[in-house]
C-alpha positions in Angstrom: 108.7 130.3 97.5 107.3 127.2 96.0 104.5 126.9 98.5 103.4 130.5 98.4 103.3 130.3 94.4 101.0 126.8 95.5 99.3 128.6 97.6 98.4 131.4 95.7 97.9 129.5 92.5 95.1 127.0 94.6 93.5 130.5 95.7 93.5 131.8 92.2 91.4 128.5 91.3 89.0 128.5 94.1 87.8 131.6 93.4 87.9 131.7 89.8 85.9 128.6 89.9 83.7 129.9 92.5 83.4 133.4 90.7 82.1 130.9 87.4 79.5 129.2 89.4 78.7 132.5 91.2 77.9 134.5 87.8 75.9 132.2 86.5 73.6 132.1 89.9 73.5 135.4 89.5 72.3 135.9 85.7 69.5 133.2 86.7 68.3 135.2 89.7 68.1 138.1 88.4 66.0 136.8 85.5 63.8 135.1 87.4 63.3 137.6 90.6 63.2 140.7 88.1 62.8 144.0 90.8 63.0 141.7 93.5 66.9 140.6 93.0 69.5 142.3 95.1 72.7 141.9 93.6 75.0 142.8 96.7 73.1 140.6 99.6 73.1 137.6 96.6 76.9 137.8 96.6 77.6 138.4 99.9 75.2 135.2 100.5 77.3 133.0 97.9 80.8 134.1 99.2 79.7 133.4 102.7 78.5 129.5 101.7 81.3 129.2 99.4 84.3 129.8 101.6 82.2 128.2 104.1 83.9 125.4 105.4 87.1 127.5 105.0 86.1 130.1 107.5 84.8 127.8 109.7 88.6 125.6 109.7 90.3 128.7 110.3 88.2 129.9 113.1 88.1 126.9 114.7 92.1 126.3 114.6 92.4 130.2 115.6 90.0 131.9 116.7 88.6 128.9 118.4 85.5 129.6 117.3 83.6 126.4 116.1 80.4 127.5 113.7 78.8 124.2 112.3 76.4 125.6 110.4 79.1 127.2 108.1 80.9 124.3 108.4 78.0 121.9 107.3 76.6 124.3 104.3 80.4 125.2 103.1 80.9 121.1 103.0 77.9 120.7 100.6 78.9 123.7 98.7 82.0 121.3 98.0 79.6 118.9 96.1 78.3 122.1 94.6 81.1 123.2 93.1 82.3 120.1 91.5 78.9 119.2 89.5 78.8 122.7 88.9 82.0 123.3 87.3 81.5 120.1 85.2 77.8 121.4 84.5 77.9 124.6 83.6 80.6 124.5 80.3 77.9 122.3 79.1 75.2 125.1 80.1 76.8 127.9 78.2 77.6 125.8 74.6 74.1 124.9 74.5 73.3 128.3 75.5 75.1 129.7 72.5 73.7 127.1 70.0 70.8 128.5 71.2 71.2 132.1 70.8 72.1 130.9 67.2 68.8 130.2 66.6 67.5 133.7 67.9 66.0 131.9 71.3 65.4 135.0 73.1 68.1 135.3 76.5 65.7 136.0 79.2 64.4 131.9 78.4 66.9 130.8 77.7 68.6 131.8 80.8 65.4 130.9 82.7 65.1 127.4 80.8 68.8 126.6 81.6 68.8 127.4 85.0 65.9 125.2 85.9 67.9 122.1 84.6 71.0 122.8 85.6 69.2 122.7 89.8 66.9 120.1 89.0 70.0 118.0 87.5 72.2 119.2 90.7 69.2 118.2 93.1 68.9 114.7 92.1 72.8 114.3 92.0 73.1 115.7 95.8 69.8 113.6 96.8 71.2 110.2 95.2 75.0 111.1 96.7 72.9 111.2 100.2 71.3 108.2 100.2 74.2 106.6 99.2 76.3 108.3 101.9 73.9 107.8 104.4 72.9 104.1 103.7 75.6 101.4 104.7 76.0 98.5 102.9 77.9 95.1 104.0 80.7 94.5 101.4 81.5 90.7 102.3 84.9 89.0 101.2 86.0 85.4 101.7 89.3 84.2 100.9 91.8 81.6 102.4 95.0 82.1 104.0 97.5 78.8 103.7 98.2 79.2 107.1 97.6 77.5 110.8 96.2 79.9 113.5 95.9 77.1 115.8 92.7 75.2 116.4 90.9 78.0 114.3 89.4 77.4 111.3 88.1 80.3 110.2 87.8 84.3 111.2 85.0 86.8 110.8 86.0 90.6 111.1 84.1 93.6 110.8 86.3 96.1 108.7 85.2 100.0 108.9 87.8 102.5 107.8 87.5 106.3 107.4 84.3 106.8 109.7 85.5 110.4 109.9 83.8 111.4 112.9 83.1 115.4 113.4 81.3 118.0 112.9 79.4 116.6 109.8 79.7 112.6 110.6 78.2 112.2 114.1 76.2 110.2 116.4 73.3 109.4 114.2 75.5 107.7 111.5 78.0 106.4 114.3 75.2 104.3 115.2 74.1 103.1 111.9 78.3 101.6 111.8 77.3 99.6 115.8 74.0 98.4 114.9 75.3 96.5 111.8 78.4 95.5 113.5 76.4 93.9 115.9 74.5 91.8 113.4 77.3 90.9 111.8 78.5 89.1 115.4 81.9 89.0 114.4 85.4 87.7 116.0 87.1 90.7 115.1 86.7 94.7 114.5 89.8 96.3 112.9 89.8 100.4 112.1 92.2 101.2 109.2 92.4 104.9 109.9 90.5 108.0 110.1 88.3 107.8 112.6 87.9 111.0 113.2 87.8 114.0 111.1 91.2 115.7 111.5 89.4 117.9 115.0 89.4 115.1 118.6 87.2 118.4 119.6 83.7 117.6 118.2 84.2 113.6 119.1 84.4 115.0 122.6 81.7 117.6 122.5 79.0 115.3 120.9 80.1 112.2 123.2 80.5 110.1 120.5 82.7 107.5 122.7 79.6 106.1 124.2 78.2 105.3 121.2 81.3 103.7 119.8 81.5 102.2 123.5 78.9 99.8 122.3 81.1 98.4 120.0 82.0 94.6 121.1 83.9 92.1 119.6 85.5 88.4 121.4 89.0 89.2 120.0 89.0 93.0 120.5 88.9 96.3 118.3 92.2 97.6 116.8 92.3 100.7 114.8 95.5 102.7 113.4 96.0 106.2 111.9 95.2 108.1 109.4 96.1 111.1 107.5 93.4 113.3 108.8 94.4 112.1 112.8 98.2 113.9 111.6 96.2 116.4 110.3 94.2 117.5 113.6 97.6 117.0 115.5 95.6 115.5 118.4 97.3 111.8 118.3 97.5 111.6 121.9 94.8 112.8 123.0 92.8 110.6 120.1 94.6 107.4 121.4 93.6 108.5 124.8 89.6 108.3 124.1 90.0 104.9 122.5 92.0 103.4 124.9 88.6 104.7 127.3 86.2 102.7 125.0 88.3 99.4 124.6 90.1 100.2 121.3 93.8 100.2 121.0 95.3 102.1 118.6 98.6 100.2 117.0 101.2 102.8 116.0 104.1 101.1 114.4 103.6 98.1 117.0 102.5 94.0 116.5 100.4 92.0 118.5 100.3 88.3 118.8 96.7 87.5 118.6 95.8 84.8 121.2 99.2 83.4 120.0 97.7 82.3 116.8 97.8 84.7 114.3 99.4 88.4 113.9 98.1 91.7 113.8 100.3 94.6 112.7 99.3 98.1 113.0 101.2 100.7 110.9 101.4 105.0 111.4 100.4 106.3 108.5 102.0 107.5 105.5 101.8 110.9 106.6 104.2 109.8 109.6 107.3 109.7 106.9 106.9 113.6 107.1 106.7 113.6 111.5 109.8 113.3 113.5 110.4 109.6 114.7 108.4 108.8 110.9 107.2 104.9 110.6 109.0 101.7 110.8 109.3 99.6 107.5 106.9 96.8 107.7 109.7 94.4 106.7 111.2 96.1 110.0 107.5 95.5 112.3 107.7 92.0 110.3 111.4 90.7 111.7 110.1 89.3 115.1 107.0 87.6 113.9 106.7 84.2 113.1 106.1 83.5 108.9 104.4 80.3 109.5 100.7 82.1 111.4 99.0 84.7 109.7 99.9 88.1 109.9 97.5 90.9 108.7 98.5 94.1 108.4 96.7 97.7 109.1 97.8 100.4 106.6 95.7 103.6 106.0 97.1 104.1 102.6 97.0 101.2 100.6 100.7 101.9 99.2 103.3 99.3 98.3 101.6 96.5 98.0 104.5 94.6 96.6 106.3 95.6 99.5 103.8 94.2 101.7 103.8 90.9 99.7 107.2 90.9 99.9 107.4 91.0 103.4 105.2 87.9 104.0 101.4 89.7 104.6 98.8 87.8 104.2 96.0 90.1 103.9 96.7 93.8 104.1 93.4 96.4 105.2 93.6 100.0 104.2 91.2 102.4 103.3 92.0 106.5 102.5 90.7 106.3 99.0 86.8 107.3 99.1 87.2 105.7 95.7 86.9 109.1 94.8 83.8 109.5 96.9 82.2 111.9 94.0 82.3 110.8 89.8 83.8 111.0 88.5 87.0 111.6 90.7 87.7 107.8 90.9 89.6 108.1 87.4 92.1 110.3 89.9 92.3 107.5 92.7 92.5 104.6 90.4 95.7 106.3 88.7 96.8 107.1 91.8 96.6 103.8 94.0 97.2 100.2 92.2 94.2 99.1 94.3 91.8 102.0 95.6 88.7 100.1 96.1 87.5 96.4 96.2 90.4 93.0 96.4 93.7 92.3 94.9 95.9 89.3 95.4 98.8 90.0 94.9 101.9 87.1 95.1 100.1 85.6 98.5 99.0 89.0 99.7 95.2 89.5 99.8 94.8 93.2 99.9 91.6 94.9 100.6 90.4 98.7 100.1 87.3 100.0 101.9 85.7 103.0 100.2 84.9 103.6 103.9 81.8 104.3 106.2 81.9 108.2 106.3 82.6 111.1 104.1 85.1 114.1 103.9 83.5 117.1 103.3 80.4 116.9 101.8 78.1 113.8 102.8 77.8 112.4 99.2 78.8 109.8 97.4 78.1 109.3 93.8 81.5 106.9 92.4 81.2 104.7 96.0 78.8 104.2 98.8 79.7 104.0 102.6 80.4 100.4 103.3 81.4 98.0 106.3 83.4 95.0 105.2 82.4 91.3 106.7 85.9 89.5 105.9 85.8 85.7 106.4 89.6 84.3 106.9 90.1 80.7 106.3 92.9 79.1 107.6 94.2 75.8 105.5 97.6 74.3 105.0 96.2 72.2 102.3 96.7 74.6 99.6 100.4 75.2 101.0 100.5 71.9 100.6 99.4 71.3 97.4 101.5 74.6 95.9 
């Protein structure tokens, strides 16, 4: 009974939201096309690209029908819907100051309108470019640690690439030709590589062009919430093993026999049968005096992780929000959910990630690729 009144209450709010934004489109067009604006194709055009990327889920999952041009259009409309609800309050108090003043409707309807797109066009053009233009985030910190005769380690860090039907190819790309400058030692995944579906990574062959990722230590990668949500775990695991990547789930590996690497399921494993393994459990076997870093998608419990003697912990999950100003939610959420924490002798790091969910904008982060520098020193053990 609890879900169903969820349920219903989250379909309430969609559409009243969506019935808001819709109205106003409406009163605009029909002021500004005059004879020429048909009321019923307008609306059946707006609940089409509004429940978009809803219809497209369901007949996908279903019907097994995959449309991606609903899908793409409903996944901007998501962008659309969140400036719109946060612009358009705004739109009707100044209409009514307005009115106030006797400003005749029709302009300032007309008037409105015009700056409520232009101000929703330069939002979604600026969300884009920063969407679609990868940045290297670089961090450098020391771990009081041996690893043997190494010094120091580079990795290449990309978590929630979310690879589908909007993330593809072209942007896959963008993540193996910086990779490749980078040259690093190391590329660890921290969940979400794909975008809940294995289906589109499959269609659009997007393991060759991950294929080309190379690295002298290896690529490891875990899971995230959105590989539970697809349900296709094995056959995921299955596609990376054919490209070189290994997916850790729940498991440790002893790096060279220098330092460790441990790979958690994700949070959303607690709600699977078989869940995940504590880390303080994955940590019982491994040695405390070599590094250990440690792969969680959800940058949970970092005292927990601290207490179990990580060193550096890599997640990802947040988006920071992805869209303003939604990062107040995440940083309330999440102790850390974006940028570096040390915490006790834990260095914990939280991508804001390489791809997008649903819409491809990002106005409160932009897609990034962390270039983590590990130094290994037992002088500052020594000194503390």
């Amino acid at each position: 009974m609890r879900l169903v009144i969820s349920l219903m209450l989250m379909i309430l709010v969609v559409f009243g939201v969506n019935g808001y934004i819709g109205w106003h489109g409406h009163l605009f067009l029909s002021h500004v096309l005059g004879s020429w604006y048909y009321s019923g194709l307008y609306w059946i055009c707006f609940w089409l690209i509004s429940l978009g990327y809803l219809l497209s889920t369901l007949g996908s999952r279903f019907l097994h029908i995959h449309i991606r041009f609903l899908k793409v259009i409903g996944s901007y409309w998501f962008a659309v819907m969140q400036y719109g609800i946060l612009l358009l309050p705004v739109t009707d108090l100044v209409a009514g100051l307005l009115r106030l003043l006797d400003v005749p409707v029709s302009t300032v309807i007309i008037v409105l309108g015009w700056i409520d797109l232009a101000l929703l066009a330069l939002i979604l053009a600026r969300g884009s470019y920063n969407a679609k233009s990868p940045i290297i985030r670089k961090y450098d910190i020391t771990v009081p640690k041996a690893a043997g005769d190494w010094k120091e380690l580079r990795i290449a860090v990309a978590s929630d690439i979310h690879l589908g039907s909007i993330v593809r190819n072209r942007h896959l790309q963008k993540l193996v030709d910086r990779v490749k400058e980078m040259k690093p030692d190391l590329i660890l995944l921290p969940g979400d590589v794909i975008d809940d579906d294995i289906r589109p990574f499959i269609k659009y062959d997007m393991g060759k062009t991950m294929g080309q990722l190379h690295a002298p230590l290896g690529i490891y990668a875990v899971l995230g919430n959105h590989e539970y949500i697809g349900g296709h775990i094995a056959a995921y695991a299955e596609q990376m093993d054919k490209i070189g990547i290994r997916v850790l789930q729940d498991e440790v590996v002893h790096l060279q026999e220098r330092l460790y690497i441990v790979g958690r399921k994700d949070k959303a494993a607690e709600r699977q049968p078989g869940g995940r393994a504590p880390l303080a459990k994955l940590l019982e076997e491994v040695s405390q005096e070599q590094p250990i870093i440690v792969l969680d998608h959800q940058p949970y419990h970092l005292d927990k992780a601290a207490a179990a003697g990580a060193d550096v912990m890599l997640s990802g999950h947040t988006h920071r929000g992805q869209m303003l100003p939604n990062h107040w939610i995440t940083g309330r959420l999440f102790e850390l959910d974006w940028g570096y924490l040390r915490k006790g002798n834990l260095h914990a790091i939280v991508s804001s990630g390489f791809g997008t969910w649903g819409p491809p904008i990002r106005t409160g982060s932009r897609s990034e690729i962390i270039e983590l520098t590990i130094h290994f020193s037992t002088q500052e053990k020594a000194e503390a």
